[in-house]
N, C-alpha and C positions, 0 to 999 in steps of 0.2 A: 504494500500500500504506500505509495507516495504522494508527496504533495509538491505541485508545482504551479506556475505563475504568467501569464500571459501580461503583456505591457505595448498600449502603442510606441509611435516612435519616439513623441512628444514625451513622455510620462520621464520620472529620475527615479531608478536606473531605466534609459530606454530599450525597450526590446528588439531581439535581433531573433532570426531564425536561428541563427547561428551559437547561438548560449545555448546554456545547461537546462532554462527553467525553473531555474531557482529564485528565492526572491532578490539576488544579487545581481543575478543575468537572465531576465525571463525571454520569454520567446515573444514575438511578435506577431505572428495572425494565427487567428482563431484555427483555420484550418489546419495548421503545422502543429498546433498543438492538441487538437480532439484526435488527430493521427497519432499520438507519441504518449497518448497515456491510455489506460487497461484499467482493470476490474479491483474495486477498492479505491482506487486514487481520488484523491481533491486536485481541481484545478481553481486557482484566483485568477479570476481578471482584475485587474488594477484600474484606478479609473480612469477616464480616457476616452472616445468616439472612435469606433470603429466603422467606417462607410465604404461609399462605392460599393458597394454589393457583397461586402465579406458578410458572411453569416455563419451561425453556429448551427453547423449540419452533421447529421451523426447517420450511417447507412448501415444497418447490417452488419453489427458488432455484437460479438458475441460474449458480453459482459457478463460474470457470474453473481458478483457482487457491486451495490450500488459506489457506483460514477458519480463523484458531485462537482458541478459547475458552477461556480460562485462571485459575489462583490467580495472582493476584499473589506474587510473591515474599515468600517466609516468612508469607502471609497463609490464610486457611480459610476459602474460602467455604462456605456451605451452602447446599442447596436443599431445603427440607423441604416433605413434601407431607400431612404431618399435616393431617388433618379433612377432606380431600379424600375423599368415600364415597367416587364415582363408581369403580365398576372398570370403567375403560376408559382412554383415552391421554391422556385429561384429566390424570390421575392421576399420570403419569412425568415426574419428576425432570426428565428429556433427553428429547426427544419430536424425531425427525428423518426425512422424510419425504419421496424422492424430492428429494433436496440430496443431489450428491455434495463431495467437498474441504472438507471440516469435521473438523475433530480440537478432543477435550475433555481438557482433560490440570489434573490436580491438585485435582476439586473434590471437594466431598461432597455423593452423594445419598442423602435418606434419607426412609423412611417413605410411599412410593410405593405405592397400593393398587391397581397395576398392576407394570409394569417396572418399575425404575433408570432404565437408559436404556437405549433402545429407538429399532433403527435398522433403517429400511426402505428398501431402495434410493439406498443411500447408498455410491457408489464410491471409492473413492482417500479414504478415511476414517479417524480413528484415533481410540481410546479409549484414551487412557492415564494411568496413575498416578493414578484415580480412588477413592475410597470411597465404596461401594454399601452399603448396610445397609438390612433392616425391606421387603422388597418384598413383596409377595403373589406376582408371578409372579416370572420373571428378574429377576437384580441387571441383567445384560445378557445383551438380544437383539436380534443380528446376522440379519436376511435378507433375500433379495433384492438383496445388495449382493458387488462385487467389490474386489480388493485394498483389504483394509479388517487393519487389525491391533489386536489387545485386547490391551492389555500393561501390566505392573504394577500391577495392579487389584488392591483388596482387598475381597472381599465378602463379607456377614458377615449372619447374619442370614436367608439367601437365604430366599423359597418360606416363608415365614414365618406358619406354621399357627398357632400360642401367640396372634398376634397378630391376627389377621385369623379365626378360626376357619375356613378352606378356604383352598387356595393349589395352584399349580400351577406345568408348566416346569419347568424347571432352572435354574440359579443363571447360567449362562454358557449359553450355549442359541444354535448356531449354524445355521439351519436356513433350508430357503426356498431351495434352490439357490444359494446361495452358492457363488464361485469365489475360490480365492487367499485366505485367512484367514489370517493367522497369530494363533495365542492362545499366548502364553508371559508368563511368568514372575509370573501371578497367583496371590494366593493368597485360598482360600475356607475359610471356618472359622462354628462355632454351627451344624452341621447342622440341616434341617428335622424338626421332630415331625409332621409326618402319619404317619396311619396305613402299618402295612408293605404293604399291597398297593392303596393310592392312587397315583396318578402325580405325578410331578412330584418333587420336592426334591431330583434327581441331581445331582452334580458341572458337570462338564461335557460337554456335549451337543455331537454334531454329526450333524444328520440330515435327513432329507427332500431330496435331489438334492443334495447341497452336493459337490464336490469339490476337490481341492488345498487340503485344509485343513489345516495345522500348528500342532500341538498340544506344546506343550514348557517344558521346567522350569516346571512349575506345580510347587504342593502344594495337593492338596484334603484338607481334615482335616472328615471328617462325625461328627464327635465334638458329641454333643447337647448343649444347657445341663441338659436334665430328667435327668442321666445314663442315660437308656437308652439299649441298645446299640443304635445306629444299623444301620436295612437300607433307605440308598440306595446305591444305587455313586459312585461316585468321577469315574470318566471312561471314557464311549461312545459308539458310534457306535451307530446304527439309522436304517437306510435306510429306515423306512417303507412308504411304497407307489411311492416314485419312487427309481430308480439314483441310488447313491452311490457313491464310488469318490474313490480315490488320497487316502488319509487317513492323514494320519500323528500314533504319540502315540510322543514319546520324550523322555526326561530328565525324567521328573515324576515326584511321591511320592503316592501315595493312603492313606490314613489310615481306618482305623473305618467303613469303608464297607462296604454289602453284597456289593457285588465293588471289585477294582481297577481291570478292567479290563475290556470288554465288546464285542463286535462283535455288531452283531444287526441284522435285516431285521424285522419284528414282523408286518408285512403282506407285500404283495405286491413288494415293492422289490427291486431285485436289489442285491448287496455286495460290490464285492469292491475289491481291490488295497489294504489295509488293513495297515502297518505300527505293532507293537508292541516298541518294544526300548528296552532302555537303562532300563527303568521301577523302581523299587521299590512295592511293594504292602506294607504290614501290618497286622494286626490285622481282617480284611475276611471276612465272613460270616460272623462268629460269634454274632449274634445269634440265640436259643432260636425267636426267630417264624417263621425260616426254614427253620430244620429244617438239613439238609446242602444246603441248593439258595445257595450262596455259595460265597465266595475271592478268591483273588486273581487270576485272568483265564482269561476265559471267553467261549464262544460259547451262552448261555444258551438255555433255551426259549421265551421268553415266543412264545407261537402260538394262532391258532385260540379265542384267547380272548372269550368274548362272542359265537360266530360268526363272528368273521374269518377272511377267509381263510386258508391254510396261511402259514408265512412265504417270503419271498424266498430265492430263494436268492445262498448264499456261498461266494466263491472266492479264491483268491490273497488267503491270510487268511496274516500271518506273525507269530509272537512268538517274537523274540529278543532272547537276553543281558538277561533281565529276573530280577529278583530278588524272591520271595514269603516273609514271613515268618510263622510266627504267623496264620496266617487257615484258614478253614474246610478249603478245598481249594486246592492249586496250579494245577490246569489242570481247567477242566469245561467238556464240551461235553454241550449238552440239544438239540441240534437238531438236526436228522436231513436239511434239507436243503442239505447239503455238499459241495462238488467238489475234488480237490486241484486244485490246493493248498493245505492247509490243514499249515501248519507248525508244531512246535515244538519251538524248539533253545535247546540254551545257555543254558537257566532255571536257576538253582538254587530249587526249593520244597524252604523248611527250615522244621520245628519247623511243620506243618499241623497240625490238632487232627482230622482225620480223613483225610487222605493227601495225595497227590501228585496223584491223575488219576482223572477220574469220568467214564465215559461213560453216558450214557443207554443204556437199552435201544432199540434199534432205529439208534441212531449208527453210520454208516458207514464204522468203524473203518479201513477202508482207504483211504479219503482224506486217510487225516493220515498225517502224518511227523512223528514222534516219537522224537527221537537228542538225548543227547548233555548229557541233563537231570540234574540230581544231587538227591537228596531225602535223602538220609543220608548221614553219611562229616563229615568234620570238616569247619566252614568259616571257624572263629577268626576271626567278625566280630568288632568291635570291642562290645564290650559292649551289646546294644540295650536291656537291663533301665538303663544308667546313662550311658553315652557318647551323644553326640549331636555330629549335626554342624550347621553354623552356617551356615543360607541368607541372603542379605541382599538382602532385597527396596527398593523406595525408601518405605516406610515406616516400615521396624524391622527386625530380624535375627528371625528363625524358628529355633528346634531343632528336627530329626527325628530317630530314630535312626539309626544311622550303620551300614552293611553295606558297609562295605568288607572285605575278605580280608584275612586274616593269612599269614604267611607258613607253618602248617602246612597252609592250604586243601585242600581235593581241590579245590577248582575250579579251581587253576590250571593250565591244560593242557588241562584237561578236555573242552573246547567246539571244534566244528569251525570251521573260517576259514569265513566267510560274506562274500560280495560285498556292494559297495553295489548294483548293480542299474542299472536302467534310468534310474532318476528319483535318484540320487543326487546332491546331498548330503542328499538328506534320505531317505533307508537306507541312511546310509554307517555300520552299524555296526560301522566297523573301527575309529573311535573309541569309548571307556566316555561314561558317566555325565560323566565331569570334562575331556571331550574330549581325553581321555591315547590316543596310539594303542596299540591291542591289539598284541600280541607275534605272531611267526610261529605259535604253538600259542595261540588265544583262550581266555580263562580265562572259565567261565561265571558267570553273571549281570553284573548293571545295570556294575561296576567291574574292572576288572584289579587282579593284588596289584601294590601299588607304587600304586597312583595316588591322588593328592592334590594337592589346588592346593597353592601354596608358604603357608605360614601366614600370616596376613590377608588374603589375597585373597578375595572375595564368591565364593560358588560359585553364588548363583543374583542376578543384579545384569542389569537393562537393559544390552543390549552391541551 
């Protein structure tokens, strides 16, 4: 296991191809140095701009144990991919390829007219505490790859239409059959300007066969630079044409998005065993271009569009102890093809700009289960027009507004005790938002009253 050191020209000591790689004499492009180290080793990038098309690409290495590519301590590397046309993998930032045991932790990728970084078949892998800015497609894309985790990422920029004039994907984009994912504790912000019914600039994605994927304490804030009111969503599933299942999203905040939250088949794919709880939603669907077809969490229509076929169908769909504020609608289903279970408990949707619950004509209203929801009655959040609460990611601290209960609540009580389930801990929503355990009677939405970390503790921090 070694450890060794990359440096542009600029940097003291400056890098040479020609050194050792030591931090005395490190080596100078990225490429000469992902060729000269093996399984176990650290590599430090130092800080520095790497451009002109150098990028950090790794093909079909047979790594046994985890490869780490790293900031040097208190240093910033960059990897710019400015004047690179080509839209293709040339393009990305991080470019990894059938190489499992690689983890990227602390760099900046930017201005990719492709991905960020972008990983294919890539097992036992980590992305963490990266800066993604300026992509055309994803900041990051995950597929094809198993126990792989995205964590602490900040991206910014994603799906970057202003810049590129077309863009697509989603900003976090986990798809490809993927097993065992974990995405927590990113945050994505500079929502995309494509147009409202172009694809791509969503939140985060997780679709096409991917399974066992957890999704948690993010915050995606689709809040635009051009200030129009943003209609992408936030954070979805969509199975596509291939089975998806055991997906889990819980402890995350979605922001200005066309929905919050989304489960959907769009093709032929079947969907089910889908966990939503613990979530906050606000401000989501109120953009004028979408009419009432928004909110904050939803089994939407998108079907049959363009000639595709009908959608997939969806089952063992559940949203619980999730909190909607301020957005279009609190619960809409547009799809008609649904099997119970399709659950909704222990939400509170407060302050909608057009209700509580939308169904479709033709929705098979008897497949849901709907108990236990509160949409009017008092719920003495803490002020969301001016209180905020304080997430701390490892780049800087975030405000969102803060829906925690007061003590004259109707929610408290209000919500029926729900098990963790089969696959618990992760729909053990006997825990809130701040992993405070719920009381014998569960008070509905994301928090119980009473809960709070102890003051300066990080409520959203790598743990």
């Amino acid at each position: 296991m070694g450890t060794y050191y990359v440096a542009t020209a600029g940097s003291s000591p400056p890098g040479s191809d020609a050194n050792a790689g030591t931090i005395a004499a490190p080596w100078l492009t990225l490429a000469y140095a992902v060729a000269h180290i093996t399984s176990g080793d650290t590599l430090y990038l130092r800080g520095g701009t790497w451009s002109g098309g150098e990028q950090l690409r790794i093909f079909y290495r047979g790594f046994t144990s985890l490869v780490t590519i790293k900031a040097y301590t208190g240093e910033t590397p960059i990897i710019d991919m400015e004047g690179v046309v080509n839209s293709d993998y040339s393009a990305c930032s991080i470019y990894v390829i059938g190489t499992d045991y690689v983890r990227f932790e602390g760099l900046t990728c930017r201005n990719s007219a492709h991905c960020g970084i972008y990983f294919v078949g890539a097992d036992n892998s980590a992305i963490v505490n990266n800066i993604i800015e300026h992509s055309l497609y994803s900041n990051i894309h995950v597929g094809l790859s198993q126990n792989v985790t995205v964590t602490g990422n900040r991206c910014r920029w994603p799906c970057d239409y202003a810049k590129y004039g077309t863009a697509s994907e989603e900003p976090i984009s986990i798809t490809a059959s993927c097993v065992n994912v974990e995405v927590a504790y990113n945050y994505m912000t500079h929502g995309s300007t494509m147009a409202a019914e172009v694809s791509g600039g969503e939140g985060i994605n997780v679709k096409e066969g991917c399974s066992y994927i957890y999704v948690h304490h993010n915050v995606v804030d689709q809040t635009r630079d051009d200030a129009v009111t943003p209609y992408k969503y936030c954070f979805g599933v969509d199975a596509w044409d291939v089975e998806t299942h055991h997906i889990y999203f819980y402890d995350n905040v979605a922001i200005n998005g066309r929905y919050g939250y989304i489960v959907e088949a769009e093709k032929t794919g079947a969907c089910h065993d889908v966990w939503v709880y613990n979530n906050v939603a606000y401000n989501c669907g109120l953009s004028s271009e979408i009419g009432t077809y928004g909110g904050g969490y939803a089994i939407p229509g998108w079907d049959s569009d363009g000639g595709e076929p009908s959608p997939g169908p969806k089952t063992n769909i559940y949203f619980y102890n999730n909190t909607c504020y301020n957005c279009r609608w609190g619960f809409q289903i547009w799809n008609s093809n649904i099997t119970a279970p399709i659950v909704c408990r222990n939400n509170i949707f407060a302050n909608n700009v057009s209700g509580e619950v939308d169904y479709a004509v033709g929705v098979p209203t008897e497949e849901i289960t709907y108990s236990n929801n509160l949409a009017s009655g008092t719920f003495d959040f803490d002020d969301p027009t001016s209180a905020s609460l304080s997430l701390t990611f490892p780049f800087g601290t975030v405000s969102v507004n803060d829906y925690h209960i007061g003590a004259s609540s109707d929610a408290i009580g209000a919500g029926a005790v729900v098990s963790g389930g089969a696959s618990s801990p992760y729909t053990d929503v006997t825990v809130d938002f701040d992993d405070v355990a719920r009381g014998a009677a569960f008070d509905a939405g994301a928090y119980e009253y009473g809960s709070a970390l102890p003051v300066g503790t990080p409520v959203l921090s790598i743990r």
